[in-house]
C-alpha positions as CSV (number, residue, x, y, z in Angstrom):
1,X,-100.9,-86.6,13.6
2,X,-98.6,-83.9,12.2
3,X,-99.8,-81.2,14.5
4,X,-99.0,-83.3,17.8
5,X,-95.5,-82.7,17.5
6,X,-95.7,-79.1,16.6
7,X,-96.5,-78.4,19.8
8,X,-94.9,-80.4,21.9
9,X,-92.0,-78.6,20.0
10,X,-94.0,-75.0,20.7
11,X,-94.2,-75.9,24.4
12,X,-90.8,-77.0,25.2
13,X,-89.4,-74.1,23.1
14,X,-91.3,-71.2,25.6
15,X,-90.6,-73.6,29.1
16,X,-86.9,-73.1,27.8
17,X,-87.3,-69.5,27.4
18,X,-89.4,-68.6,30.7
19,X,-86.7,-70.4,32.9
20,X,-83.9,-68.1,32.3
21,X,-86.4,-65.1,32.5
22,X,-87.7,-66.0,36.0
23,X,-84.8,-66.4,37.3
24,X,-83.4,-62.6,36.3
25,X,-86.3,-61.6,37.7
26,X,-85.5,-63.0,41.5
27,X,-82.5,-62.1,41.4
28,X,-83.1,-58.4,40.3
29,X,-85.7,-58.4,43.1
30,X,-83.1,-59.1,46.2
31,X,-82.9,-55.9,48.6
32,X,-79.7,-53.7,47.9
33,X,-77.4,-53.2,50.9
34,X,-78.0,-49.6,52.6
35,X,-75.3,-47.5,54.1
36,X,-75.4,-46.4,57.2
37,X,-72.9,-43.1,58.8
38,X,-71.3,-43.7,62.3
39,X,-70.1,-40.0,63.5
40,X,-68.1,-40.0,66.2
41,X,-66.1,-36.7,66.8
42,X,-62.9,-36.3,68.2
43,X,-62.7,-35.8,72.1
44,X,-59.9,-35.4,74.8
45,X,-59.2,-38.7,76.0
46,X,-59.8,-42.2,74.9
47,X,-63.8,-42.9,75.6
48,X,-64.5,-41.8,71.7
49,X,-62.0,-43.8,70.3
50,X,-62.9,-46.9,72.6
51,X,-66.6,-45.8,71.6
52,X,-65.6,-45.8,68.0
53,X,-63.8,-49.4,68.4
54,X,-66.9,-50.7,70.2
55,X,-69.8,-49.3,68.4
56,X,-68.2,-50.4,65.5
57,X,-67.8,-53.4,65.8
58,X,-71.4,-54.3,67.1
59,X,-72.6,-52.4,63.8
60,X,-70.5,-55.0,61.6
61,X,-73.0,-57.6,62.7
62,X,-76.1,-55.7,60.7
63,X,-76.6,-56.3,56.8
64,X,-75.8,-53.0,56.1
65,X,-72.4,-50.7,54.7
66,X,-70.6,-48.8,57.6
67,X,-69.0,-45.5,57.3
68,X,-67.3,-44.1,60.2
69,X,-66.5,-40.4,60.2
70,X,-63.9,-38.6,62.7
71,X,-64.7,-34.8,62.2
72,X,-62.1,-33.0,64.5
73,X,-64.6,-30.2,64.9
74,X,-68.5,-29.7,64.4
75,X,-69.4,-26.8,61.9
76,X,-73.2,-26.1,62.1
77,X,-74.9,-28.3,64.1
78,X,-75.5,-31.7,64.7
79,X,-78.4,-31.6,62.4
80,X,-77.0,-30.3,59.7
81,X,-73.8,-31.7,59.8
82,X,-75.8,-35.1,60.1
83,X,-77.7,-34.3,57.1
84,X,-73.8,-33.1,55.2
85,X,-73.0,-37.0,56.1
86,X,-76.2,-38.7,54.8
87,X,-75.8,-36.5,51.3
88,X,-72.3,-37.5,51.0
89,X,-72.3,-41.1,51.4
90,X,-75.7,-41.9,50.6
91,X,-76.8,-42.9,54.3
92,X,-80.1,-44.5,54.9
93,X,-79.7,-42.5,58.5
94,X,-76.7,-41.5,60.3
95,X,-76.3,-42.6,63.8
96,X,-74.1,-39.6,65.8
97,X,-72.2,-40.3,69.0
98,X,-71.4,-37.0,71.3
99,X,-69.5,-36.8,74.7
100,X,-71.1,-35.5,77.5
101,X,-68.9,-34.0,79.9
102,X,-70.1,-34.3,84.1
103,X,-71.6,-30.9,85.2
104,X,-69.9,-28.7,88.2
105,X,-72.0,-30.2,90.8
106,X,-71.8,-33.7,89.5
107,X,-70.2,-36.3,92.2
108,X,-67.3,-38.0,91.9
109,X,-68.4,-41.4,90.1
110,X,-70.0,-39.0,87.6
111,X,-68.5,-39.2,84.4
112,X,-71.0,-37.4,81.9
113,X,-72.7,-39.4,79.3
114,X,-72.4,-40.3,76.0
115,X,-75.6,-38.8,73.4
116,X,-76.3,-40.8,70.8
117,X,-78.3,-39.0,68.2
118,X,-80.4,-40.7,64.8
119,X,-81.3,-38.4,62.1
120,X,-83.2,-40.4,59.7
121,X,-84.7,-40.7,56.5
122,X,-86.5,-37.2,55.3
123,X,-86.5,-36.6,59.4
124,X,-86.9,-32.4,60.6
125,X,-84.8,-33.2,63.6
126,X,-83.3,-36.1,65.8
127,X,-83.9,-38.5,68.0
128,X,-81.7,-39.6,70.2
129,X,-80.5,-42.2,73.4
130,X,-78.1,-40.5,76.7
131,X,-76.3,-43.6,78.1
132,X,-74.9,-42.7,81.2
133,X,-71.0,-43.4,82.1
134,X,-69.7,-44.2,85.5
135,X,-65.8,-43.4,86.5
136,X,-65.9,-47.0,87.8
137,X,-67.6,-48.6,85.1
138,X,-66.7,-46.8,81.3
139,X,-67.0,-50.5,79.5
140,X,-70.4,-51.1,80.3
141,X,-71.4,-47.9,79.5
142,X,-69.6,-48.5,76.0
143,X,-71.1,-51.8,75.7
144,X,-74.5,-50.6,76.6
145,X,-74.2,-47.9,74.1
146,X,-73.5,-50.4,71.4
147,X,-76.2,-52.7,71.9
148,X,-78.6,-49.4,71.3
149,X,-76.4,-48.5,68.4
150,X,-77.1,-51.9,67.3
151,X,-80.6,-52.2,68.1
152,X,-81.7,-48.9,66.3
153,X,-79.8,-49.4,63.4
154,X,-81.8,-53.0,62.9
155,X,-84.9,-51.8,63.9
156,X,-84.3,-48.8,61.1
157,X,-83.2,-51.2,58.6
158,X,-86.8,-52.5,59.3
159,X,-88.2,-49.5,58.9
160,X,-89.5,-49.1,62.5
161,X,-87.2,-47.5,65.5
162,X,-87.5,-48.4,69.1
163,X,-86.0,-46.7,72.4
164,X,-85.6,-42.9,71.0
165,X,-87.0,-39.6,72.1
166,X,-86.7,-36.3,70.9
167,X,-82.8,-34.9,70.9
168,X,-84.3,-32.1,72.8
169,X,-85.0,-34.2,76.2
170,X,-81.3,-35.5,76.4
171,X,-79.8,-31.8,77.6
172,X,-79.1,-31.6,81.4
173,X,-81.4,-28.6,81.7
174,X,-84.4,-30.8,81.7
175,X,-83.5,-32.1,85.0
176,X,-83.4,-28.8,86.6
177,X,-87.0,-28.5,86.4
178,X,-88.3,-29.8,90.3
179,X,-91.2,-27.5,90.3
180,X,-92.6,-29.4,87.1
181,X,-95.8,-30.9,88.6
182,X,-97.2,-34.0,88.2
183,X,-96.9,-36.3,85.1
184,X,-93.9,-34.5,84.4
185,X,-91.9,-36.6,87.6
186,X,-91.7,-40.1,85.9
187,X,-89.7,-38.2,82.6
188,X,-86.5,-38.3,84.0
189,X,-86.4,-42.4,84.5
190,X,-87.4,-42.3,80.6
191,X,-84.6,-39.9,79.9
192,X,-82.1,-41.1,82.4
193,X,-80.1,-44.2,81.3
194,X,-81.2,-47.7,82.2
195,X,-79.4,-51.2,81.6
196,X,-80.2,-52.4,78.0
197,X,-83.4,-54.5,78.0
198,X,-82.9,-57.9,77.4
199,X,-84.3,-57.7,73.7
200,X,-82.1,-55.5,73.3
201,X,-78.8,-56.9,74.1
202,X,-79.9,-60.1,72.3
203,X,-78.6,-59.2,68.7
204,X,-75.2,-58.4,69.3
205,X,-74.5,-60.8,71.8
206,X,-72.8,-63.3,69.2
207,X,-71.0,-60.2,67.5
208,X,-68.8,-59.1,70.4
209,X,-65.1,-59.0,69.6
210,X,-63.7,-60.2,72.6
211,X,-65.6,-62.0,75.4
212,X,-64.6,-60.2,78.8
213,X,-63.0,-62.0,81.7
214,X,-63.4,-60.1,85.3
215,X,-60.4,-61.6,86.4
216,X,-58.5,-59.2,83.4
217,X,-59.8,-56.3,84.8
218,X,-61.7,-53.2,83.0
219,X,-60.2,-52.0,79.6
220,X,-59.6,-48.2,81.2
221,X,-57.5,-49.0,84.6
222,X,-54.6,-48.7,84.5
223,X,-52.0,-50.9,83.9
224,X,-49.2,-51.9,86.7
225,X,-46.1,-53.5,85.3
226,X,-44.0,-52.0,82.6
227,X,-40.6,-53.4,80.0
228,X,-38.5,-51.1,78.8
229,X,-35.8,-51.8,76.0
230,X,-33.2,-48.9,74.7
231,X,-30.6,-46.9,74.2
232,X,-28.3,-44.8,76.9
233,X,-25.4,-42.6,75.7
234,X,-22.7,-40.6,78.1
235,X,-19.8,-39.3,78.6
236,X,-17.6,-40.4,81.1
237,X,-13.8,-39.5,81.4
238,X,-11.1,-37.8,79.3
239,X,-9.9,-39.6,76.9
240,X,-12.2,-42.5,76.5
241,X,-15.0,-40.4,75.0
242,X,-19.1,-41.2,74.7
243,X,-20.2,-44.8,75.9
244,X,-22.7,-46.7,74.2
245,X,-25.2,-49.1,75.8
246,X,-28.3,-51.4,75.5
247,X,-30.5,-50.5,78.6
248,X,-33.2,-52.7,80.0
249,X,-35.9,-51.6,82.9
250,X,-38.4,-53.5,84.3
251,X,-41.1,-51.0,86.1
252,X,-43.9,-50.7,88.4
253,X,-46.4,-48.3,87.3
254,X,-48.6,-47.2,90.8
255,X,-50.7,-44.2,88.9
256,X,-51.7,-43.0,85.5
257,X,-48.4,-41.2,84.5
258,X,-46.0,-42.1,87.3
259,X,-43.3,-45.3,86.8
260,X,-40.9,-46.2,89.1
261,X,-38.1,-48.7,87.3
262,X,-34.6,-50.9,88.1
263,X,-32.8,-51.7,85.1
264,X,-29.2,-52.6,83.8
265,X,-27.1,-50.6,81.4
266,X,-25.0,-53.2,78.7
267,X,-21.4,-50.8,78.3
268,X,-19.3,-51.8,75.9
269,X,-15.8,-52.6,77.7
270,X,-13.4,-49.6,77.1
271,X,-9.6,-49.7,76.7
272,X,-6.8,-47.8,77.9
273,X,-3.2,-47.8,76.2
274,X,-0.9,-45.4,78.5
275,X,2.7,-46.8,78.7
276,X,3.9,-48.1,80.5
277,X,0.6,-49.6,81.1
278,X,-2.3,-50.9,79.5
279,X,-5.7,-52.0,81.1
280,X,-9.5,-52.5,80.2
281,X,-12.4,-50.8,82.8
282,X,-16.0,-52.8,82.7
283,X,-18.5,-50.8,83.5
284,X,-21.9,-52.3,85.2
285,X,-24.4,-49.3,86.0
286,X,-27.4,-50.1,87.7
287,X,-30.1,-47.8,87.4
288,X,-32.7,-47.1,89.9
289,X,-35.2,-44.4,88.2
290,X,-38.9,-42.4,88.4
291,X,-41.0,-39.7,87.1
292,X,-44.2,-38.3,86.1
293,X,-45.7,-37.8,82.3
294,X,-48.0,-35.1,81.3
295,X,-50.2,-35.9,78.7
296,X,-50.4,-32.5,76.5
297,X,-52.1,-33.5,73.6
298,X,-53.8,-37.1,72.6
299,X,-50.6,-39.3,72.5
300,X,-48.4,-37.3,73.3
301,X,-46.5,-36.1,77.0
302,X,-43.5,-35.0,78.3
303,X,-42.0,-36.9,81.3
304,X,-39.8,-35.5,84.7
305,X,-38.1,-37.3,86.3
306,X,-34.9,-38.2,88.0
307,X,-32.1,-41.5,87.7
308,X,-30.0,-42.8,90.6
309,X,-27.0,-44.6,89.4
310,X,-24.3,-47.7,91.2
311,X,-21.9,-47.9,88.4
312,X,-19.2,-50.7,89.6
313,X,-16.0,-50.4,87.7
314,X,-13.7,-53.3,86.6
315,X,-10.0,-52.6,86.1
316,X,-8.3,-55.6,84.4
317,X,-4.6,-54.9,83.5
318,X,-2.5,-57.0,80.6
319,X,0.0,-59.8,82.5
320,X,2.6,-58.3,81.0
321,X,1.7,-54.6,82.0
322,X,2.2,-52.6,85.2
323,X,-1.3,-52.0,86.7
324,X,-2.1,-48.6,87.8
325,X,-0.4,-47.8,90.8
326,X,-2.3,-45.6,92.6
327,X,-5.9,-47.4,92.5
328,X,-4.5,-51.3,93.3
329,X,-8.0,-52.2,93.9
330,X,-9.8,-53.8,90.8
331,X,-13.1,-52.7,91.8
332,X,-14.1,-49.6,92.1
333,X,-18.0,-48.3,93.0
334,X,-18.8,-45.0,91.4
335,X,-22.6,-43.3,92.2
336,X,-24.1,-40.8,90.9
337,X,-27.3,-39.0,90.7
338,X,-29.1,-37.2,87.0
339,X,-32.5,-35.1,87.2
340,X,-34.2,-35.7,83.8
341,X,-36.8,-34.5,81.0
342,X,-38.3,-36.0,78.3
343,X,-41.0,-36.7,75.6
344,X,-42.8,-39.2,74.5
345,X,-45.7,-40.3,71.9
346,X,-47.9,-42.9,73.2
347,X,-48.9,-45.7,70.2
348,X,-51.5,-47.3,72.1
349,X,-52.2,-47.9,75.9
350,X,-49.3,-50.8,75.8
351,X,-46.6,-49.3,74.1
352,X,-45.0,-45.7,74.2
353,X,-41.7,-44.6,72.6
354,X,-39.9,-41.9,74.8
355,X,-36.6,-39.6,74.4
356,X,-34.8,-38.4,77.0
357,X,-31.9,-35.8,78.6
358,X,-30.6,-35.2,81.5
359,X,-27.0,-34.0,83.8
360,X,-25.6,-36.6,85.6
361,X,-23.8,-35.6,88.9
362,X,-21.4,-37.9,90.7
363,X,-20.9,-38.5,94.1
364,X,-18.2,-41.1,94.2
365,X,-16.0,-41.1,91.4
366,X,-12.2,-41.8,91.3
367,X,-8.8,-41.5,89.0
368,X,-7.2,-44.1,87.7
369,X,-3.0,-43.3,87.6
370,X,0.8,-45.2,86.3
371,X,3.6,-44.2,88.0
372,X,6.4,-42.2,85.4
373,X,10.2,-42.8,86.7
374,X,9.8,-38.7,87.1
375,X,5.8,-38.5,87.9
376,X,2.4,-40.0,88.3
377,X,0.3,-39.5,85.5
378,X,-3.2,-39.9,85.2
379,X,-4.3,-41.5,83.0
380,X,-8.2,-42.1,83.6
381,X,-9.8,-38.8,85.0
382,X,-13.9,-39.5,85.0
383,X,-15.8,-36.0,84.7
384,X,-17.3,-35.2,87.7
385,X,-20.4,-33.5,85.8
386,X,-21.8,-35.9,82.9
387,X,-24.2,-35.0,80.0
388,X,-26.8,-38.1,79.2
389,X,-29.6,-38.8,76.6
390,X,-31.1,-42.1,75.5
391,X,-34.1,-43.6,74.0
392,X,-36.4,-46.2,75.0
393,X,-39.3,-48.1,73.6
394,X,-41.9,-48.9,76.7
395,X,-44.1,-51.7,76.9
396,X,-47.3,-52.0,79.7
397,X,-48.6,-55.2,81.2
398,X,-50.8,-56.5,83.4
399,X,-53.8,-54.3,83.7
400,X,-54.9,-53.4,87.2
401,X,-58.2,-55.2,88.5
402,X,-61.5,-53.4,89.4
């Protein structure tokens, strides 16, 4: 009877201990998460920064670490710098994404092709994907390249990889081979971009950032409609010294780089105290503007252009002063007429902040006088040739449709 409950006590005593022990072992045994390198260098343009927006965010959707490299320049290779990324971060395999530029005899809906290169594990070269881009059509050309992105980094994951060939076969040269005979005909359809199989779109299709709506229009055409908010400074007659005002422009943008705009300048109300009389001039200038901007460097461009300005004049006199006696009008219309240059840094494609200078010649202008009891004097004499400058913060709108 005594050695019953000795082991019962023995048997609950190892149950207790093997539970905690089982369960260190699953949890040891769950996979760790792998890295993967995204290399997309810097290009002319916006497709690599699009491509790095886009591929990125299909990759988010695979159980695996991202890091996404920007190299401004390629030292040694594609290869080797591949196998510089993998060392550094500890990549499982490092997906590479080059810009193809369109050959001389490419037509004009040809717009090169984007390379997208896989070293992978313990690999002695790279495979690799060309994905074809069309001037009319860059977004599905981005979004087919992310769905292979996508698919290959899964199927690697897995340890298999599906849709690659040698990096060798995506160079143009092996199109300029007609005399091949033979079996070598049907290579090009292998090597030449194709719509993403159906499995292979499939993945990512919950992941997408942003559904796309046709009626929006493509993410690279341009965008028609434009805001402006600011500041223009000028001189304007003796004696009254720089003006000060809040402009505001609405514009119609027909091209990349070339705005057409209509806006209002805000001028403070300036007064004039010359015995024996006193009076206030309002200024309303209306603007009518254009130009052209030069991209010089990513973000960056400097803008011509020229400025067409009605600037109304109010004179308001004090009741108990004598108004001007020369000009008894107490509206005046002065126009004049400014070429301009500028510069400007571009944020993103919606919003650009710009500086500008320019001479401002007038066309209409007129002096404002009080009779003395020996002489006229006068006493507002606007400059003929003006000196302006301002600053302006743009905003674009409504994206043209395809």
């Amino acid at each position: 009877m005594r050695s019953r409950p000795r082991t019962l006590a023995a048997l609950v005593a190892w149950a207790c201990c093997f539970a905690p022990v089982t369960q260190r072992d699953a949890v040891a045994l769950e996979p760790a998460e792998q890295t993967v390198a995204l290399v997309i260098p810097e290009h002319a343009g916006e497709l690599d920064e699009r491509a790095r927006a886009t591929v990125g965010a299909h990759l988010q959707s695979q159980r695996a670490r991202v890091v996404i490299e920007r190299p401004a320049r390629v030292d040694g290779g594609v290869f080797e710098a591949s196998l510089r990324y993998a060392s550094e971060h500890g990549a499982a395999f490092v997906l590479w994404v080059a810009l193809e530029e369109p050959g001389p005899d490419a037509d004009a809906n040809d717009g090169g092709a984007f390379l997208l290169y896989v070293l992978e594990p313990g690999a002695q070269g790279l495979l690799g994907r060309r994905v074809a881009i069309s001037r009319d059509a860059s977004s599905a050309a981005l979004e087919n390249l992310a769905n292979v992105a996508s698919v290959v980094t899964a199927s690697l994951l897995e340890g298999d990889v599906v849709g690659l060939v040698p990096a060798e076969t995506l160079t143009p040269a092996q199109e300029e081979q007609p005399e091949v005979e033979g079996p070598a005909a049907p290579a090009p359809p292998e090597v030449a971009p194709e719509p993403a199989p159906p499995e292979t779109r499939q993945p990512s299709a919950p992941e997408r950032p942003v559904p796309k709506d046709d009626s929006e229009g493509d993410d690279d055409a341009p965008m028609r409609m434009g805001l402006s908010l600011g500041y223009t400074g000028n001189i304007f007659a003796s004696g009254i010294g720089w003006q000060n005002a809040a402009a505001l422009s609405l514009a119609w943008l027909p091209a990349r780089g070339a705005f057409v705009s209509l806006g209002y300048d805000l001028v403070l109300p300036n007064s004039v105290d010359a015995p024996p009389a006193s009076f206030v001039l309002r200024r309303h200038p209306v603007v009518l503007a254009g130009g052209y901007r030069f991209v010089i460097t990513r973000g960056l461009d400097i803008e011509l252009g020229a400025r067409v300005t009605v600037d109304p004049i109010v004179r308001v006199s004090a009741d108990d002063q004598v108004a001007p006696v020369a000009e008894r009008r107490a509206v005046y219309v002065f126009s004049s007429v400014a070429p301009t240059v500028g510069v400007g840094y571009q944020f993103v494609p919606e919003v650009r902040l710009g500086l500008f200078v320019g001479v401002d010649a007038v066309l209409r202008r007129t002096q404002y006088s009080v009779q003395l009891p020996d002489r006229r004097a006068i006493v507002v004499n606007p400059y003929p040739i003006r000196v302006i400058a301002g600053a302006r913060l743009d905003f674009s709108f409504l994206r043209a449709r395809r």
